[in-house]
N, CA, C and O of each residue as an XYZ file, in Angstrom:
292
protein
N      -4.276    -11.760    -14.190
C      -5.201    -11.317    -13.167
C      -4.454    -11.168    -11.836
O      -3.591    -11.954    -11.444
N      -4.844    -10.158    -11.230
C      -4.441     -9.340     -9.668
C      -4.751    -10.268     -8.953
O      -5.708    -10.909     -9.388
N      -4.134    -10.782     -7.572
C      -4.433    -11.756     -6.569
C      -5.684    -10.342     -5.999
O      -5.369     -9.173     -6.218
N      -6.981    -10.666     -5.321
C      -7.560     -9.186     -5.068
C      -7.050     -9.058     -3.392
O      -7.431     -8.124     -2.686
N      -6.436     -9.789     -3.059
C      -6.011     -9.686     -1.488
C      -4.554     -9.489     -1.498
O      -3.944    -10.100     -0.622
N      -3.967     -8.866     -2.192
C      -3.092     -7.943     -2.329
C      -3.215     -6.709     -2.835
O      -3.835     -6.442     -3.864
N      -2.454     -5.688     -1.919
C      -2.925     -3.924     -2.314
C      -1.841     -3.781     -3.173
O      -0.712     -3.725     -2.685
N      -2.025     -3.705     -4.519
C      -1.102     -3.343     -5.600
C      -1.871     -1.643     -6.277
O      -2.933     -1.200     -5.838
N      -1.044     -0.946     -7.370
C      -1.603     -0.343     -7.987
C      -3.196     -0.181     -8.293
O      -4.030      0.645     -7.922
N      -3.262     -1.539     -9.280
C      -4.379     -2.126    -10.113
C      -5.633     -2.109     -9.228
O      -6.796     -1.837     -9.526
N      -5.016     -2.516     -7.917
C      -6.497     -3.275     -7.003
C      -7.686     -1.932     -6.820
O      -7.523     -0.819     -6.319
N      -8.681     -2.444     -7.330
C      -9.918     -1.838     -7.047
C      -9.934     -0.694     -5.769
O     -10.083      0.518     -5.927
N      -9.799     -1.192     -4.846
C      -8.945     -0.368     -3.045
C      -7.859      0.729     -3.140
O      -7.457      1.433     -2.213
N      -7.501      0.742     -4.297
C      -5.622      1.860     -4.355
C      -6.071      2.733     -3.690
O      -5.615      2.974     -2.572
N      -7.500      3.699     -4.451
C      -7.766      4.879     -3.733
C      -7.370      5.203     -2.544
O      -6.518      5.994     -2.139
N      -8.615      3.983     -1.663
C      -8.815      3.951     -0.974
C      -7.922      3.830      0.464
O      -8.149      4.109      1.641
N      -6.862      3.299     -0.236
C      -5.515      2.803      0.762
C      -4.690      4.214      0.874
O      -4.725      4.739      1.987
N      -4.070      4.779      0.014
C      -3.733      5.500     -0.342
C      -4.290      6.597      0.369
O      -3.540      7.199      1.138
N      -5.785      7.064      0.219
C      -6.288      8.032      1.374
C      -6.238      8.016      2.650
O      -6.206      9.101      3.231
N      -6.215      6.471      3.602
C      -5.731      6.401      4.346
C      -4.395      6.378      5.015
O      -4.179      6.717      6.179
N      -3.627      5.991      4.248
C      -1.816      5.830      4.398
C      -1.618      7.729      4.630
O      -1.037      8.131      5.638
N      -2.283      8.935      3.373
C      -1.674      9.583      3.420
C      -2.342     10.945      4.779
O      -2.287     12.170      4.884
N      -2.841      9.962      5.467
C      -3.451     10.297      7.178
C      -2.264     10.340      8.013
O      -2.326     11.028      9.032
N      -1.219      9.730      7.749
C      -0.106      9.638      8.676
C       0.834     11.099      8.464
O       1.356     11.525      7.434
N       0.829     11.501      9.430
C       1.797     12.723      9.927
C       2.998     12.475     10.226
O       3.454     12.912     11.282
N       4.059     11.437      9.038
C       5.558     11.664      9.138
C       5.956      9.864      8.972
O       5.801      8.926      9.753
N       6.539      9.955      7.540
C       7.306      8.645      7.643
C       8.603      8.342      8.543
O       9.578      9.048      8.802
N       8.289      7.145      8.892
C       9.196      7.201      9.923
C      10.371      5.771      9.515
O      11.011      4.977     10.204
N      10.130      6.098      7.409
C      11.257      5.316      6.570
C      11.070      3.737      6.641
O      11.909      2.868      6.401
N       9.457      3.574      7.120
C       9.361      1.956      7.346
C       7.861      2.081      6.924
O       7.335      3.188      6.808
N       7.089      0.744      6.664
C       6.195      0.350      6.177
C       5.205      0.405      7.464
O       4.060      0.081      7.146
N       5.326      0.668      8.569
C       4.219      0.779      9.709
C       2.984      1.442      9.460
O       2.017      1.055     10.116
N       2.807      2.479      8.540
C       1.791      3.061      8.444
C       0.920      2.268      7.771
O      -0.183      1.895      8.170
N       1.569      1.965      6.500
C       0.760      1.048      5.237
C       0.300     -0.346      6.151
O      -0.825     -0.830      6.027
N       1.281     -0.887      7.036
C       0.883     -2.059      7.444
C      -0.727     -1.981      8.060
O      -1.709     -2.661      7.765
N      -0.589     -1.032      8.889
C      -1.918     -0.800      9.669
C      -3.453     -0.341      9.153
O      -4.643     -0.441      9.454
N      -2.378      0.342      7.968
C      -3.708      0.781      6.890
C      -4.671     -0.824      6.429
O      -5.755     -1.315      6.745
N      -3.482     -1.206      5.498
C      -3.570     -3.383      5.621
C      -4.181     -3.880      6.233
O      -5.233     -4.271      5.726
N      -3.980     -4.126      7.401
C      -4.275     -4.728      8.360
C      -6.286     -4.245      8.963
O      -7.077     -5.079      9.403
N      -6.565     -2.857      8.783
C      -7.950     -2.314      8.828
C      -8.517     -2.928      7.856
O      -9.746     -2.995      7.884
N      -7.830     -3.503      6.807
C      -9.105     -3.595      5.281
C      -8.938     -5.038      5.158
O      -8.009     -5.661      4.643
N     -10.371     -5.607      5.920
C     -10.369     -6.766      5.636
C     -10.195     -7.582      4.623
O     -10.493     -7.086      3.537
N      -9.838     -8.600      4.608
C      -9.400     -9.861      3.078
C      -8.266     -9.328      2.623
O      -7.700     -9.846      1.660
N      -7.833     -8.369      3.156
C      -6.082     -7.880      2.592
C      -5.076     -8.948      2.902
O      -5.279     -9.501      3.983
N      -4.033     -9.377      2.216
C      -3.117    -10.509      2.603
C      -1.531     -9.197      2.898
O      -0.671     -8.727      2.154
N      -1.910     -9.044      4.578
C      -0.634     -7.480      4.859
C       0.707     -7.894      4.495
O       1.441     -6.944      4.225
N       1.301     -9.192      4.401
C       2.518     -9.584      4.425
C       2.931     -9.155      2.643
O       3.775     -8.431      2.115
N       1.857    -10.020      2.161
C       2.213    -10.127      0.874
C       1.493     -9.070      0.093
O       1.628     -9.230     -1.120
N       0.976     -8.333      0.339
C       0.762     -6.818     -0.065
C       2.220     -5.664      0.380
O       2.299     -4.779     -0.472
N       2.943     -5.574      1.115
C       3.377     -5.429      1.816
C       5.124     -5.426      0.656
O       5.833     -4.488      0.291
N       5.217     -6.792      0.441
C       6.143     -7.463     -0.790
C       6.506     -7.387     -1.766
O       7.637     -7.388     -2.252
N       4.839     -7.255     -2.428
C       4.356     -6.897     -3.682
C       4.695     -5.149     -3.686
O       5.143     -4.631     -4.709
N       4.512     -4.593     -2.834
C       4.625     -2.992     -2.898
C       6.363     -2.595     -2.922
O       6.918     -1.710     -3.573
N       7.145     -3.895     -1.677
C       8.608     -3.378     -1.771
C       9.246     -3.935     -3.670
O      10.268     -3.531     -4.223
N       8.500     -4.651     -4.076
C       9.413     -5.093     -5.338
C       8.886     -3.922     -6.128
O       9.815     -3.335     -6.681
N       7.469     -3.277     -6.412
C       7.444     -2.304     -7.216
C       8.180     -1.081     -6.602
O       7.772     -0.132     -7.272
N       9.074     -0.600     -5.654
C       9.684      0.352     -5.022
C       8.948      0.924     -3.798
O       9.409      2.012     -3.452
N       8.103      0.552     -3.184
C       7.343      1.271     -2.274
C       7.886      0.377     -0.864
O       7.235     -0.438     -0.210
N       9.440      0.882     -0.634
C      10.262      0.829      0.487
C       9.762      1.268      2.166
O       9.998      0.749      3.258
N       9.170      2.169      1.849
C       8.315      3.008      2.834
C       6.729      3.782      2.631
O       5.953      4.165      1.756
N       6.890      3.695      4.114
C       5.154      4.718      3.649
C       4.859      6.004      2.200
O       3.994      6.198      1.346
N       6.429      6.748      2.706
C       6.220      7.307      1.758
C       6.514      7.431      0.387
O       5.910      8.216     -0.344
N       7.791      6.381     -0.146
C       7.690      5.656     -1.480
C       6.439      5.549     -1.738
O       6.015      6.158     -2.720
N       5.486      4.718     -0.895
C       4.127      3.735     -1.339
C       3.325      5.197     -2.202
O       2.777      5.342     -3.295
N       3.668      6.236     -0.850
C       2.348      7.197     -1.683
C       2.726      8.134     -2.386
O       1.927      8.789     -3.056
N       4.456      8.454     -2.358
C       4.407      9.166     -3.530
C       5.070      8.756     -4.688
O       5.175      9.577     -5.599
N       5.692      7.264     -4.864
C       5.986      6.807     -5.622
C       5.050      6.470     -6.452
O       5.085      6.775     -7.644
N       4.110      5.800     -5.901
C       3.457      4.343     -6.249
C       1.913      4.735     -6.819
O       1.132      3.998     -7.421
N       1.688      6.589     -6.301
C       0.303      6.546     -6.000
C      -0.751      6.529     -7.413
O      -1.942      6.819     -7.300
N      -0.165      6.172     -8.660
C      -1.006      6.149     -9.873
C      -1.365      5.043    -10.073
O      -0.306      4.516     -9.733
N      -2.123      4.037    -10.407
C      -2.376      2.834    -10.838
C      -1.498      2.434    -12.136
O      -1.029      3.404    -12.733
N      -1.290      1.536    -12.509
C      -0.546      0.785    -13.679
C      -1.289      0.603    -14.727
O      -1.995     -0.401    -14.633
N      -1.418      1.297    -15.858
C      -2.396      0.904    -16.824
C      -1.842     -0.384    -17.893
O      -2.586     -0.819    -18.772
């Protein structure tokens, strides 16, 4: 089972994160966008969402969304 206060693939929220992250007009090769996205969606844990995204490869904003953006079945 998914911690649910981490934004992984799996989490119920992906969509939702994901539609917002891909609001940003230009990675700028760092996690600032996603953080803030995080940081809006309450009960999110940003650090360790954040962690969880650099070990599956999502280095940057835009790893996160165009690497990352399918869920894990």
């Amino acid at each position: 089972m998914t911690d649910a206060r981490l934004m992984v693939p799996e989490h119920p929220r992906w969509p939702e994160f994901l539609a917002e992250l891909s609001r940003a007009q230009r990675c700028h090769r760092t996690t600032e966008h996603a953080e803030a996205v995080l940081a809006s969606m309450p009960g999110m844990d940003v650090a360790g969402s954040l962690a969880a995204l650099r070990e599956l490869g999502g280095l940057c904003d835009c790893t996160i969304l165009f690497d990352l953006y399918e869920p894990v079945r």
